[in-house]
KOLRO-739174 format. One record per atom (N, C-alpha, C): residue in three letters; atom name; x, y, z. Coordinates in steps of 0.02 Angstrom, whole numbers. Atoms other than C-alpha are relative to their C-alpha. Layout:
+--------+-------+--------+--------+--------+
: residu : atome :     c1 :     c2 :     c3 :
+--------+-------+--------+--------+--------+
:    ALA :    CA :      X :      Y :      Z :
...
+--------+-------+--------+--------+--------+
% end
This chain:
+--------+-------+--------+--------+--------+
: residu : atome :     c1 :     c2 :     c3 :
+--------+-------+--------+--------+--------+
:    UNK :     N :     42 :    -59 :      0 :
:    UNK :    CA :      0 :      0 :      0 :
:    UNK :     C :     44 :     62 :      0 :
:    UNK :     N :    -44 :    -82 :      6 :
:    UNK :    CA :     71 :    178 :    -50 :
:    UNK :     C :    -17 :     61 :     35 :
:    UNK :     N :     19 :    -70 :    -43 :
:    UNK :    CA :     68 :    303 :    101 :
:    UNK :     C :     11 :     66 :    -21 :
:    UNK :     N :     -5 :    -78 :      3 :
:    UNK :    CA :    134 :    458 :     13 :
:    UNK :     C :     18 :    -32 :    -82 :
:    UNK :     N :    -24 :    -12 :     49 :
:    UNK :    CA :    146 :    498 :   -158 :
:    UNK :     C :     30 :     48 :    -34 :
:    UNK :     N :    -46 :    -39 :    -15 :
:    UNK :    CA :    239 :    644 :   -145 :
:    UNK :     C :     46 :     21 :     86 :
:    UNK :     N :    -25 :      6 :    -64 :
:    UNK :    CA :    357 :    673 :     -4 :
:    UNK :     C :    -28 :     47 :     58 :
:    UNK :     N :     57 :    -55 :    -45 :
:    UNK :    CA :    263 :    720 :    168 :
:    UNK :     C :    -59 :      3 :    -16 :
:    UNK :     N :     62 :     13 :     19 :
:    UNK :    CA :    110 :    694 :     71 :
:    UNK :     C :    -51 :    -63 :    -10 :
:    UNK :     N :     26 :     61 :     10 :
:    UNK :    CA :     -8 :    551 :    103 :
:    UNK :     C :    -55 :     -7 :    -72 :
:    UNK :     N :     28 :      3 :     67 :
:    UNK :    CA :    -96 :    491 :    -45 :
:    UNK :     C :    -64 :     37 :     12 :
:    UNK :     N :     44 :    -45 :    -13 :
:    UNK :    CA :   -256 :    549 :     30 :
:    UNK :     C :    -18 :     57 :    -16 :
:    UNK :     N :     -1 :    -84 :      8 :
:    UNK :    CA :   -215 :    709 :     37 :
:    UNK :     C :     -8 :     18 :    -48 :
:    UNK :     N :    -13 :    -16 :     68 :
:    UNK :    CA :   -156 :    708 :   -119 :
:    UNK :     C :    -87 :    -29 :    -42 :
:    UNK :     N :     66 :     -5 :     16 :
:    UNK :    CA :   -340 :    661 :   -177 :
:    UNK :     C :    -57 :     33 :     11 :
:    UNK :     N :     37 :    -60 :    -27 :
:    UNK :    CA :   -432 :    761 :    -66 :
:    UNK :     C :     21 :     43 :    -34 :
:    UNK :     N :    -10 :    -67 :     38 :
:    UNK :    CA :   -332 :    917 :   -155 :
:    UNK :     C :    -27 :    -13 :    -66 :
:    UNK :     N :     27 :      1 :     45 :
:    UNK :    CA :   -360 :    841 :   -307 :
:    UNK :     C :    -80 :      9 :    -37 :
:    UNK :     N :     77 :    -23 :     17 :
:    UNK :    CA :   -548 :    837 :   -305 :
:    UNK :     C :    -10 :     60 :     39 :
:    UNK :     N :     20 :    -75 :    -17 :
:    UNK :    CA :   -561 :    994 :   -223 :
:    UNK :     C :     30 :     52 :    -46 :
:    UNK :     N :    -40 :    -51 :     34 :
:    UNK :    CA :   -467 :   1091 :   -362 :
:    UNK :     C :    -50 :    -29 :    -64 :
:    UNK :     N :     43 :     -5 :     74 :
:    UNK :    CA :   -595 :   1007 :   -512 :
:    UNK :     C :    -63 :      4 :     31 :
:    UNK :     N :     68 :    -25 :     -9 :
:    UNK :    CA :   -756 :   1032 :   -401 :
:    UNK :     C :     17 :     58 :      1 :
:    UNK :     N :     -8 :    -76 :     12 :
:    UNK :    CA :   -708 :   1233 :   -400 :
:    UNK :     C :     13 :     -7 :    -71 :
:    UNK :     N :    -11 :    -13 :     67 :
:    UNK :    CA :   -652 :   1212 :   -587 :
:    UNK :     C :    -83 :    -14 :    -41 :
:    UNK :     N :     45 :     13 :     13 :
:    UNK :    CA :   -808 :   1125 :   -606 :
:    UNK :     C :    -69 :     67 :     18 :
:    UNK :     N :     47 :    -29 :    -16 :
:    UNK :    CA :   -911 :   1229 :   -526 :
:    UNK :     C :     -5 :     92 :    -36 :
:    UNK :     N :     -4 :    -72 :     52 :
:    UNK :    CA :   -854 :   1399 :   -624 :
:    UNK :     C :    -10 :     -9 :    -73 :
:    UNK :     N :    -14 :      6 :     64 :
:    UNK :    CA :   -869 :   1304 :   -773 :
:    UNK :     C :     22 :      5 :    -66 :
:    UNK :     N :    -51 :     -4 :     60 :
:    UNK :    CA :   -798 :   1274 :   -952 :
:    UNK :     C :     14 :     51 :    -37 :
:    UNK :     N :    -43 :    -27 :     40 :
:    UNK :    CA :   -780 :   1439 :  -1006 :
:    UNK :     C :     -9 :     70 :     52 :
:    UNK :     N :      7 :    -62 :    -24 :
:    UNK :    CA :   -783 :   1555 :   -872 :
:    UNK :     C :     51 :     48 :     -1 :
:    UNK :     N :    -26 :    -51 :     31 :
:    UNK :    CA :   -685 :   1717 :   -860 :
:    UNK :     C :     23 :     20 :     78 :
:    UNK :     N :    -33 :      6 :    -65 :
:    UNK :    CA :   -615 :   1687 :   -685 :
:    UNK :     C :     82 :    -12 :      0 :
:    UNK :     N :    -75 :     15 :     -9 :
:    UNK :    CA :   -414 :   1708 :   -645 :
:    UNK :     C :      4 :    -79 :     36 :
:    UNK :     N :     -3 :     71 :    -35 :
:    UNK :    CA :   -383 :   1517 :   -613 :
:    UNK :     C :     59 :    -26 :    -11 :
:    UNK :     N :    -64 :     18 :     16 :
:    UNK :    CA :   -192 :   1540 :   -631 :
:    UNK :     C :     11 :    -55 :     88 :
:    UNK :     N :    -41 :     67 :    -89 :
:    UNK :    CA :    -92 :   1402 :   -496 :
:    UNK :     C :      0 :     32 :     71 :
:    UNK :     N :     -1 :    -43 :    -80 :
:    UNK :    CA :    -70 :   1532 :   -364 :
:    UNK :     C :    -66 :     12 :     17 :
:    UNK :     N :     69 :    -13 :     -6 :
:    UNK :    CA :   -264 :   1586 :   -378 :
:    UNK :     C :    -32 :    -75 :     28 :
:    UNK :     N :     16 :     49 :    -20 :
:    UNK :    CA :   -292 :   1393 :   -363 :
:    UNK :     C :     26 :    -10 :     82 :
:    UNK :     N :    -19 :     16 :    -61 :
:    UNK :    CA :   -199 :   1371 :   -218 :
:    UNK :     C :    -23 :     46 :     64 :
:    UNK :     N :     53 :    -40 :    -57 :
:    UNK :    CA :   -272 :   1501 :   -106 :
:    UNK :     C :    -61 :     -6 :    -23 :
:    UNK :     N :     95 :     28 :     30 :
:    UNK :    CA :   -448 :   1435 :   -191 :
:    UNK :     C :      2 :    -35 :     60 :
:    UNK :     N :    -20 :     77 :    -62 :
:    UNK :    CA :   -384 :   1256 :    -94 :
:    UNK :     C :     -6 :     35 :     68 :
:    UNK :     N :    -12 :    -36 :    -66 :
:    UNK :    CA :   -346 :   1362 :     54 :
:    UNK :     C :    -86 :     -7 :     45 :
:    UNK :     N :     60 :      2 :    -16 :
:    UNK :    CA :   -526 :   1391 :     92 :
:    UNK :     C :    -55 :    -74 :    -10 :
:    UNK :     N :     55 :     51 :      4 :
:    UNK :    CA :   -609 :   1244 :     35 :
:    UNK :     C :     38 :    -79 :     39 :
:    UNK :     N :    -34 :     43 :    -44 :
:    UNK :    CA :   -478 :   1136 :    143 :
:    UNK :     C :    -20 :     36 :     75 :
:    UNK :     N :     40 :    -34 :    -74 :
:    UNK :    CA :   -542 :   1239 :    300 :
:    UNK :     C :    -65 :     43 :     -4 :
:    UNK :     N :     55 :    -56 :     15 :
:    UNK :    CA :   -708 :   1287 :    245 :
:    UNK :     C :    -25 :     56 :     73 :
:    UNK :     N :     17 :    -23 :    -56 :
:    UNK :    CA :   -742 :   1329 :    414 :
:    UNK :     C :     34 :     83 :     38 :
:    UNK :     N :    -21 :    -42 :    -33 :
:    UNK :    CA :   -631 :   1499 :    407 :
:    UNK :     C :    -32 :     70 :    -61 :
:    UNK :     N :     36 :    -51 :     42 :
:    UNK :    CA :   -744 :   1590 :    268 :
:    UNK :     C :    -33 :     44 :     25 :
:    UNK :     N :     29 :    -59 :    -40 :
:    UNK :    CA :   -837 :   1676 :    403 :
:    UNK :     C :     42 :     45 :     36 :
:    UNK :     N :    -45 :    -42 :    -42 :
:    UNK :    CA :   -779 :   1823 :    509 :
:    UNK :     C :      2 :    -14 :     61 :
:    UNK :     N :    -11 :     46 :    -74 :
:    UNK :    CA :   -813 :   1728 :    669 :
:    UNK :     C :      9 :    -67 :      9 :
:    UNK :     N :    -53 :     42 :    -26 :
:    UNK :    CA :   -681 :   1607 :    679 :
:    UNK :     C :    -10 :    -43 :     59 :
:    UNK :     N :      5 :     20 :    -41 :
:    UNK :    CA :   -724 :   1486 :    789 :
:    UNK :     C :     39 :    -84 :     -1 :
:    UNK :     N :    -50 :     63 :     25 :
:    UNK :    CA :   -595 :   1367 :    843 :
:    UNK :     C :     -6 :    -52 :     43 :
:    UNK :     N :     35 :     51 :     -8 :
:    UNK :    CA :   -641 :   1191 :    847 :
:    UNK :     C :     47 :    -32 :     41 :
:    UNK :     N :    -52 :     56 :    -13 :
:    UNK :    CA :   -547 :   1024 :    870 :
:    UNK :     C :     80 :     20 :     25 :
:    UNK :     N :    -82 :     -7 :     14 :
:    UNK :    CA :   -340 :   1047 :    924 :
:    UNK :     C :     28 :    -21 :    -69 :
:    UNK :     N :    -40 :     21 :     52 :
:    UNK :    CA :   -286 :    952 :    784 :
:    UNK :     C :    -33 :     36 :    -52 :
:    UNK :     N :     15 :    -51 :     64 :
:    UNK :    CA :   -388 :   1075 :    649 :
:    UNK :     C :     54 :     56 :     20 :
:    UNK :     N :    -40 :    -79 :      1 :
:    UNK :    CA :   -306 :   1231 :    734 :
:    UNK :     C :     83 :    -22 :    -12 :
:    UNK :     N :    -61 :     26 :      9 :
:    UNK :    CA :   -134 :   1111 :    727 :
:    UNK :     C :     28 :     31 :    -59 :
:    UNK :     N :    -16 :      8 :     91 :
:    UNK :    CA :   -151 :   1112 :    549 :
:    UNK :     C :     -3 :     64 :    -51 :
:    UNK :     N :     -2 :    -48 :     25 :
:    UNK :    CA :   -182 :   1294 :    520 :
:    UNK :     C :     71 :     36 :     36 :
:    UNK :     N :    -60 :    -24 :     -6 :
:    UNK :    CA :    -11 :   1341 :    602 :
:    UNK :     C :     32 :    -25 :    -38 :
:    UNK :     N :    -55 :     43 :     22 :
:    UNK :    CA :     59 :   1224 :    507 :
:    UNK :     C :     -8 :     15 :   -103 :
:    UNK :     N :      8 :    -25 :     67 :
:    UNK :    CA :    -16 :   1284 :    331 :
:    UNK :     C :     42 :     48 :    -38 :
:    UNK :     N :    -67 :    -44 :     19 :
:    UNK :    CA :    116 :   1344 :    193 :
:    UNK :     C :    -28 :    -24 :    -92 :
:    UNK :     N :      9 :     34 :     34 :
:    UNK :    CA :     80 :   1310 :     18 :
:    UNK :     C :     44 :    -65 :    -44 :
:    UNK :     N :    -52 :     47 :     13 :
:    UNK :    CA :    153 :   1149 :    -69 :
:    UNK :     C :     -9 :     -1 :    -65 :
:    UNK :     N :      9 :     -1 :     69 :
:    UNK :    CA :    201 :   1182 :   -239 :
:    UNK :     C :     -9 :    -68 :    -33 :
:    UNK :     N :    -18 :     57 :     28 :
:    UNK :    CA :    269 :   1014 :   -275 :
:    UNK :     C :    -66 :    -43 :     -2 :
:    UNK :     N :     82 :     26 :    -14 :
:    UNK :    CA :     68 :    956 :   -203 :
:    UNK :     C :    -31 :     -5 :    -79 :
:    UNK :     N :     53 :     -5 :     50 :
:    UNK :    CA :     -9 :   1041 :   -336 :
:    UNK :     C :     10 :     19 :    -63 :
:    UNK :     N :    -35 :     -5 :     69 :
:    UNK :    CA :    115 :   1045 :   -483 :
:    UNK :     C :    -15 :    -68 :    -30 :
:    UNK :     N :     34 :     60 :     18 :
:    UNK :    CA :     57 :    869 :   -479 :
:    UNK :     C :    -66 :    -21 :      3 :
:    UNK :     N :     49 :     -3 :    -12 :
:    UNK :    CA :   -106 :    883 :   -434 :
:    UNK :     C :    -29 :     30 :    -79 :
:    UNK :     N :     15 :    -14 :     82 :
:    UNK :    CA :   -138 :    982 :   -594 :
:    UNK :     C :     29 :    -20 :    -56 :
:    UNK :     N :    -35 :     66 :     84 :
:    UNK :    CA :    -19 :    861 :   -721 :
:    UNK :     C :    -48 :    -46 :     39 :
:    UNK :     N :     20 :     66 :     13 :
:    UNK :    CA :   -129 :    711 :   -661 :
:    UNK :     C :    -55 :     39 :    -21 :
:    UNK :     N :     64 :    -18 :     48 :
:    UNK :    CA :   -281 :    815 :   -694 :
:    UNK :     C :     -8 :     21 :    -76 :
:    UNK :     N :     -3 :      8 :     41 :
:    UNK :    CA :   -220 :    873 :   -857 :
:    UNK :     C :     13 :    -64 :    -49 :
:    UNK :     N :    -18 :     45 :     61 :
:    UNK :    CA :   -155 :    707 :   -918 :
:    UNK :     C :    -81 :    -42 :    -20 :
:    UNK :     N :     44 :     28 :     -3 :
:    UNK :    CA :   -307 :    612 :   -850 :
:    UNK :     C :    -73 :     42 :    -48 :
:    UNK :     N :     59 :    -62 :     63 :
:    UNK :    CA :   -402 :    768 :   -988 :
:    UNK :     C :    -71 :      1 :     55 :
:    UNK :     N :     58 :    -11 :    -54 :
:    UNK :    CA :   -523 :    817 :   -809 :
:    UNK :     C :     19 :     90 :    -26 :
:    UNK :     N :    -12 :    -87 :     19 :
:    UNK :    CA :   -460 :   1009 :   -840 :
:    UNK :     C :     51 :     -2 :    -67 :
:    UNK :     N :    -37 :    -24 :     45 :
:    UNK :    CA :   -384 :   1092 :   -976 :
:    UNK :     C :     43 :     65 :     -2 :
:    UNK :     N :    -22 :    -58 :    -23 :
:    UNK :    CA :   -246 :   1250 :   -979 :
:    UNK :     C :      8 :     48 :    -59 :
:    UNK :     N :     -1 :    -58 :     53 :
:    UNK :    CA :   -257 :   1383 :  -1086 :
:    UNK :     C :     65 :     64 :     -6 :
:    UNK :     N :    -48 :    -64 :    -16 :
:    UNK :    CA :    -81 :   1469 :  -1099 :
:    UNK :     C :      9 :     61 :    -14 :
:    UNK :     N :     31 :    -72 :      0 :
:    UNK :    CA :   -152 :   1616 :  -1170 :
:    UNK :     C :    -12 :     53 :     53 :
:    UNK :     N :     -5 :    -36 :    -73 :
:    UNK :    CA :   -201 :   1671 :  -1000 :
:    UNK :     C :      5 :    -22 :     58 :
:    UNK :     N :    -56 :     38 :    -58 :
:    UNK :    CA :   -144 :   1550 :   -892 :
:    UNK :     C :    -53 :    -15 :     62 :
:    UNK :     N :     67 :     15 :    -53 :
:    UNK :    CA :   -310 :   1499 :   -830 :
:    UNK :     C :    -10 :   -109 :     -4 :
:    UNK :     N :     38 :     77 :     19 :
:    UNK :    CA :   -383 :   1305 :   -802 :
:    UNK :     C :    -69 :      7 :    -13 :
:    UNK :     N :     73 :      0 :      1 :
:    UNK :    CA :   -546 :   1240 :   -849 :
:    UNK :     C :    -28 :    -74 :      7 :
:    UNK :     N :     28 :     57 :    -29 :
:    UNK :    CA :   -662 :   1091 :   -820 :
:    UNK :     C :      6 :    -15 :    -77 :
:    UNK :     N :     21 :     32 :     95 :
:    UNK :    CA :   -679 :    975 :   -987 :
:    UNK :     C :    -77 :    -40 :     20 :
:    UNK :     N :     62 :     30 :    -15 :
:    UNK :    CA :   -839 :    873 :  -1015 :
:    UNK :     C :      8 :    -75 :     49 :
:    UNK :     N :     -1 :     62 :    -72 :
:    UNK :    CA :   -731 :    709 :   -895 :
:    UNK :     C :     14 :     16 :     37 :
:    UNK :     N :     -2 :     -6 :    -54 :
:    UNK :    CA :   -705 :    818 :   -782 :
:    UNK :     C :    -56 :     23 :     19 :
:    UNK :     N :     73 :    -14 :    -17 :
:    UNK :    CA :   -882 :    861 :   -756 :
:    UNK :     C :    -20 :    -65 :     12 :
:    UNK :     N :      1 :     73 :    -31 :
:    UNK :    CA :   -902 :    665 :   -744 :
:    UNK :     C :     15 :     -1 :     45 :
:    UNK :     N :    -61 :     39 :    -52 :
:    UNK :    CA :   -769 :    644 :   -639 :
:    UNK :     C :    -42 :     41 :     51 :
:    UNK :     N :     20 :    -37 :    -65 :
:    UNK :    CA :   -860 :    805 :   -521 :
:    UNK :     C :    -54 :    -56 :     25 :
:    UNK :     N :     98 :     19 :    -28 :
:    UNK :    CA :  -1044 :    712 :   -531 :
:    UNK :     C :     16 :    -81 :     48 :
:    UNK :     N :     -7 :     58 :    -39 :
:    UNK :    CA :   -961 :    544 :   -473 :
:    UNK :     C :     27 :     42 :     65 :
:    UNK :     N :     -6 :    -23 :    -55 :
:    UNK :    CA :   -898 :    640 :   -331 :
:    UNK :     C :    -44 :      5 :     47 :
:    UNK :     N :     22 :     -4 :    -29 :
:    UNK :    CA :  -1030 :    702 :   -283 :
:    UNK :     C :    -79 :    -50 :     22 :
:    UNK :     N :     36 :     52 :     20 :
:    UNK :    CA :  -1128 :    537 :   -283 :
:    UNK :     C :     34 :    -49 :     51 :
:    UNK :     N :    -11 :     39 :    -54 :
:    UNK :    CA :  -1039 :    470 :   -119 :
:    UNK :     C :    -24 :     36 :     37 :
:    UNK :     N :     28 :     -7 :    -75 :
:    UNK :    CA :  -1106 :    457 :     45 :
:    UNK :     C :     43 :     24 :     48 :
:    UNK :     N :    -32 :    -22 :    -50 :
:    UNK :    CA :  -1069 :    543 :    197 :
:    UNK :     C :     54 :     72 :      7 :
:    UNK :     N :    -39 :    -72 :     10 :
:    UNK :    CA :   -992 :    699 :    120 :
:    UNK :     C :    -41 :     67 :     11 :
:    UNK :     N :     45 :    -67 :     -3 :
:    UNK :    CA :  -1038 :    882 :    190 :
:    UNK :     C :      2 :     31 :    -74 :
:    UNK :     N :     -7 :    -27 :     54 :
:    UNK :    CA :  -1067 :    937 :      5 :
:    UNK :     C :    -30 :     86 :     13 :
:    UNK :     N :     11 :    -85 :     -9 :
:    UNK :    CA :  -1157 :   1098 :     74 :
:    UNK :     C :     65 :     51 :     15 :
:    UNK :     N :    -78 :    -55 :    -32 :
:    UNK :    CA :   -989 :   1165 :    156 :
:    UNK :     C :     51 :     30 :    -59 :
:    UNK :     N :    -65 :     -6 :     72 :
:    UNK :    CA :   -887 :   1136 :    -12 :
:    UNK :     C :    -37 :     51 :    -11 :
:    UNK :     N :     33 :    -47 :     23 :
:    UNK :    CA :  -1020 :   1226 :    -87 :
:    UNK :     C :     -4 :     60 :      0 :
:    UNK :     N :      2 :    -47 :      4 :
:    UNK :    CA :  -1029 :   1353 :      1 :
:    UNK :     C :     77 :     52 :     -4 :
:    UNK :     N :    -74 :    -43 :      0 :
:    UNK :    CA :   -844 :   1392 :     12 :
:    UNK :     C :     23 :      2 :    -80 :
:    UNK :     N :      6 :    -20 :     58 :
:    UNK :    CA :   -871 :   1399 :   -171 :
:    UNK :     C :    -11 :     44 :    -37 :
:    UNK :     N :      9 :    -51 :     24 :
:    UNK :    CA :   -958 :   1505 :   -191 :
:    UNK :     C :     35 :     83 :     30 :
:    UNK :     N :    -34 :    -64 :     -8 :
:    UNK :    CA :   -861 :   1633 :    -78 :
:    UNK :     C :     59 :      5 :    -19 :
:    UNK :     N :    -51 :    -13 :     36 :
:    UNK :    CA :   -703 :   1580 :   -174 :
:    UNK :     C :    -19 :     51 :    -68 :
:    UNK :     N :     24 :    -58 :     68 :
:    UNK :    CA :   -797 :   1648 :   -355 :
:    UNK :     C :    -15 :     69 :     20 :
:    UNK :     N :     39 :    -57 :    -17 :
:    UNK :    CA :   -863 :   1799 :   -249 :
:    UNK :     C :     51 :     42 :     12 :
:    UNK :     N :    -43 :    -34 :    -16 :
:    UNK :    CA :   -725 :   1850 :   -163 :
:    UNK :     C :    104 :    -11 :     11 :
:    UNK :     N :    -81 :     16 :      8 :
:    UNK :    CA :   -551 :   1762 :   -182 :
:    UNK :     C :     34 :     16 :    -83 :
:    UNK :     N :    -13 :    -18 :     74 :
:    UNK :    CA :   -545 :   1749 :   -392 :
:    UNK :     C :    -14 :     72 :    -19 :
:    UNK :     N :      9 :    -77 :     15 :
:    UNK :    CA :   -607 :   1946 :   -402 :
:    UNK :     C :     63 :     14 :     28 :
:    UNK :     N :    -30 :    -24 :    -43 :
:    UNK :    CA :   -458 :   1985 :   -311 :
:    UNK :     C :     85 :    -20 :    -14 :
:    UNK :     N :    -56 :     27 :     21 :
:    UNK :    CA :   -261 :   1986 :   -364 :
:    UNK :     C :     38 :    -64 :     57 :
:    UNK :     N :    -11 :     67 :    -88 :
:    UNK :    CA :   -152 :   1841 :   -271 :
:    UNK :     C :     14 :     50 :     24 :
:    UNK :     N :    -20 :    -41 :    -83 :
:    UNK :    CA :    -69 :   1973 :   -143 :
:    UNK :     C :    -55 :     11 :     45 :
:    UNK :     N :     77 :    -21 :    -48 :
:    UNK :    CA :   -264 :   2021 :    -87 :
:    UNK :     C :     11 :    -82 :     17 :
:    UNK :     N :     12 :     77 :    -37 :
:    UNK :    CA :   -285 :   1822 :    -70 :
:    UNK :     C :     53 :    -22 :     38 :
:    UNK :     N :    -51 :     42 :    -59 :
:    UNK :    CA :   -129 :   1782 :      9 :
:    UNK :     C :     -1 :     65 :     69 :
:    UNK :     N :     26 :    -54 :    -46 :
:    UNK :    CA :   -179 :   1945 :    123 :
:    UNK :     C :    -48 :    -38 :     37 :
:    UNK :     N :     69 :     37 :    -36 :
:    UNK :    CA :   -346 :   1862 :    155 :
:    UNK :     C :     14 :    -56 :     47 :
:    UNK :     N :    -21 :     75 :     -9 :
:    UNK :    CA :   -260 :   1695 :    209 :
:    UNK :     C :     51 :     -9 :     81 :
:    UNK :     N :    -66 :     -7 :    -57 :
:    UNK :    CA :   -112 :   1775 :    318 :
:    UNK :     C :    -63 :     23 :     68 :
:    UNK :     N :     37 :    -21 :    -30 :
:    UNK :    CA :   -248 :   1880 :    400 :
:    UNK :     C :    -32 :    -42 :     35 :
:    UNK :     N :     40 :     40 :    -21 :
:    UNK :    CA :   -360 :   1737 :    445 :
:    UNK :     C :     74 :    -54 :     54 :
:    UNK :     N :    -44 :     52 :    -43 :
:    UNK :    CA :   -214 :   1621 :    505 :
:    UNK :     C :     50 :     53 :     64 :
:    UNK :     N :      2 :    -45 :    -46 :
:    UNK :    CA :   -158 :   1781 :    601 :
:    UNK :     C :    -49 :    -11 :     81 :
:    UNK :     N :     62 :    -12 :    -32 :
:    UNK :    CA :   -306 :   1783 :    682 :
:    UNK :     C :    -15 :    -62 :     50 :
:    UNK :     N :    -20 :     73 :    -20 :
:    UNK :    CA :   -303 :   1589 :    731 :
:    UNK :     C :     54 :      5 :     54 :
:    UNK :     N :    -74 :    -11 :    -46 :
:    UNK :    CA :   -130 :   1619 :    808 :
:    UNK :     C :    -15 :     47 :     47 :
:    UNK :     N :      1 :    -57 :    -72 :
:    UNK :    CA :   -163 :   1757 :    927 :
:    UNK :     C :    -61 :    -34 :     28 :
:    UNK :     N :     45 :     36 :    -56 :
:    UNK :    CA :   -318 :   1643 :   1009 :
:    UNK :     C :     38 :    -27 :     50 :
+--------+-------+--------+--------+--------+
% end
């Protein structure tokens, strides 16, 4: 059995990011007009890996969640692979024109089987979906990596 498929990274993980980076691709759909360069992705992930810090009252749960927000940094090497298996596997597509991703018609498969298991809060994704399109993609990365420091700021001085 293969515990990490990148180093420090359990395969898991590495799946969890992966479907959380084509349900947001998915969910802006195939030809939207959203910045969805790698850095924009990765503070997308940010939020929909802690949906729970989209509000302004922060309320901090479990130890091992708040563990994991001191411990948050982004991992290029994560999701330099995370987006080559989704491009090879043809789930997104990249447009070097402007340096955006997009969903294809198997990765719109690939979302609907997703969301076609049991036991998943699909409302939470959701909604941290929609405040990524609202208010993270309107917004250059420095505002989002602002938004991100701010919040994990904020965490840290509790």
């Amino acid at each position: 059995m293969m515990s990490e498929i990148i180093e420090n990274i359990s395969f898991q993980e590495y799946c969890l990011t992966r479907n959380r980076v084509a349900i947001l691709l998915n969910i802006l759909g195939k030809e939207h007009k959203k910045d969805t360069t790698q850095e924009k992705l990765i503070i997308s992930d940010f939020f929909l890996k802690f949906p729970e810090l989209i509000s302004d009252e922060i309320e901090l749960g479990r130890f091992d969640i708040k563990y994991s927000y001191f411990h948050w940094k982004p991992n290029y090497k994560l999701y330099n692979a995370v987006l080559a298996d989704l491009l090879a596997r043809n789930i997104i597509t990249f447009n070097s024109l402007n340096n955006r991703y997009f969903i294809t018609d198997k990765g719109e498969k690939f979302v609907i089987e997703l969301f076609s298991e049991e036991g998943i809060d699909w409302s939470k994704i959701l909604q941290s979906c929609d405040f990524i399109v609202s208010k993270v993609l309107n917004k250059t990365v420095s505002a989002g990596q602002t938004m991100i420091q701010s919040k994990l700021d904020c965490i840290r001085g509790n």
